[in-house]
C-alpha positions in Angstrom: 114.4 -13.8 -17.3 110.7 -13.0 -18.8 111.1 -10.1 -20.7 107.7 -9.3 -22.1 104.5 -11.1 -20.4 101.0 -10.3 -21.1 97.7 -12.4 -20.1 94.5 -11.0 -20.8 91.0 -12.5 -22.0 89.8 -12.0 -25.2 85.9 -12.0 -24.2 83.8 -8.6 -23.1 82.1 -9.5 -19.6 79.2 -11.6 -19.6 80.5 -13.6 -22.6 81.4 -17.3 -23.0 84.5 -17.5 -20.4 87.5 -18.8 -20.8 89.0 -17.2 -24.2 92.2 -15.6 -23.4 95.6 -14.6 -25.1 99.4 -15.0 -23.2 102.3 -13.5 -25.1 105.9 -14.6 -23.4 109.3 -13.3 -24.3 112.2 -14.7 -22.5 116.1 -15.0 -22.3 116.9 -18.9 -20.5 120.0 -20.4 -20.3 120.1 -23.9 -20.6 123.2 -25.5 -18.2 126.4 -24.1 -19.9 125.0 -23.2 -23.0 124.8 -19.5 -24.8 121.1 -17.6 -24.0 118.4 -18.7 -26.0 115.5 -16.8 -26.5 112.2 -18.7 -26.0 108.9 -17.0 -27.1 105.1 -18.3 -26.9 102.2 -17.0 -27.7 98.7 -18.7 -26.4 95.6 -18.1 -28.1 92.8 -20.1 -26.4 89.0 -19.9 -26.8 86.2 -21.8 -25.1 87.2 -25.4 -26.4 90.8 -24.9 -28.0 93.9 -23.7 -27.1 96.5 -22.9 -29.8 100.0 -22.2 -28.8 102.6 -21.0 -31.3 106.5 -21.0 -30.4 109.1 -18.6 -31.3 112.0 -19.5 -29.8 115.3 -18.4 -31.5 118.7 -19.9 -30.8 120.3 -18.9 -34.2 120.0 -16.0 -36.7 118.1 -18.2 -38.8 115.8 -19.2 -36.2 115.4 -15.7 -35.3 114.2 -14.8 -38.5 111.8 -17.2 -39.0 110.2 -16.4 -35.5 110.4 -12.5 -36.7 109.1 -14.0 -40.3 105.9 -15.6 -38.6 105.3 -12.7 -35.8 104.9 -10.2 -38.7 102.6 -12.4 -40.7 100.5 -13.7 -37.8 100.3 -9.7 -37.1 99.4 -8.7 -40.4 96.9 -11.2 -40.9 95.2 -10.1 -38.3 95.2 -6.5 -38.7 93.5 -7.2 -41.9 91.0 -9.8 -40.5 89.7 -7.0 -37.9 89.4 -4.6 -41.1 87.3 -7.3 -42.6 85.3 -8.1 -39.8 84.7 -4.8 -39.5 83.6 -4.3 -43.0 81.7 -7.1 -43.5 79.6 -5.9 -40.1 78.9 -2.7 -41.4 78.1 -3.4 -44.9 75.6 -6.1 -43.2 73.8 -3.4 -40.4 75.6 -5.2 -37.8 76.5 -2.6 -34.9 79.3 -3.4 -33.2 81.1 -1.0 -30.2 84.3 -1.0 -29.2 84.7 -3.2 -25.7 
């Protein structure tokens, strides 16, 4: 049972195609076992596709997938402050697509 699914491409129109981001949260149950929660997320540009799991089947699992879901997030929160910064500071003008 998907419980959170998201596709969408990373590149503004008229860009190299093809980039895109998929974010899956689900509850499956495998044969007679307890519900396990499987999670992906895809991260694909032109040439490479990067996919990170997050499935949890045990508290500790759980919090690792939390553990690496907040990081991944942080990280890029600041990378996008950087970018950002580094554009300015350089006369770069960027828009928000």
């Amino acid at each position: 049972m998907d419980i959170y699914f998201r596709r969408d491409f990373l590149n503004l129109p008229g860009h190299h195609a093809g980039a895109h981001v998929v974010g899956i949260v689900s509850i499956e149950r495998f044969f007679d076992q307890e519900p396990e929660l499987v999670a992906h997320l895809t991260i694909a540009d032109c040439s490479r596709t990067v996919v990170l799991d997050f499935d949890a089947h045990d508290d500790a699992s759980l919090a690792n997938s939390l553990h690496k879901a907040r990081l991944l997030r942080e990280v890029v929160d600041e990378f996008v402050v950087h970018l950002e910064r580094a554009a300015t500071s350089h006369g770069v003008v960027a828009s928000d697509g």
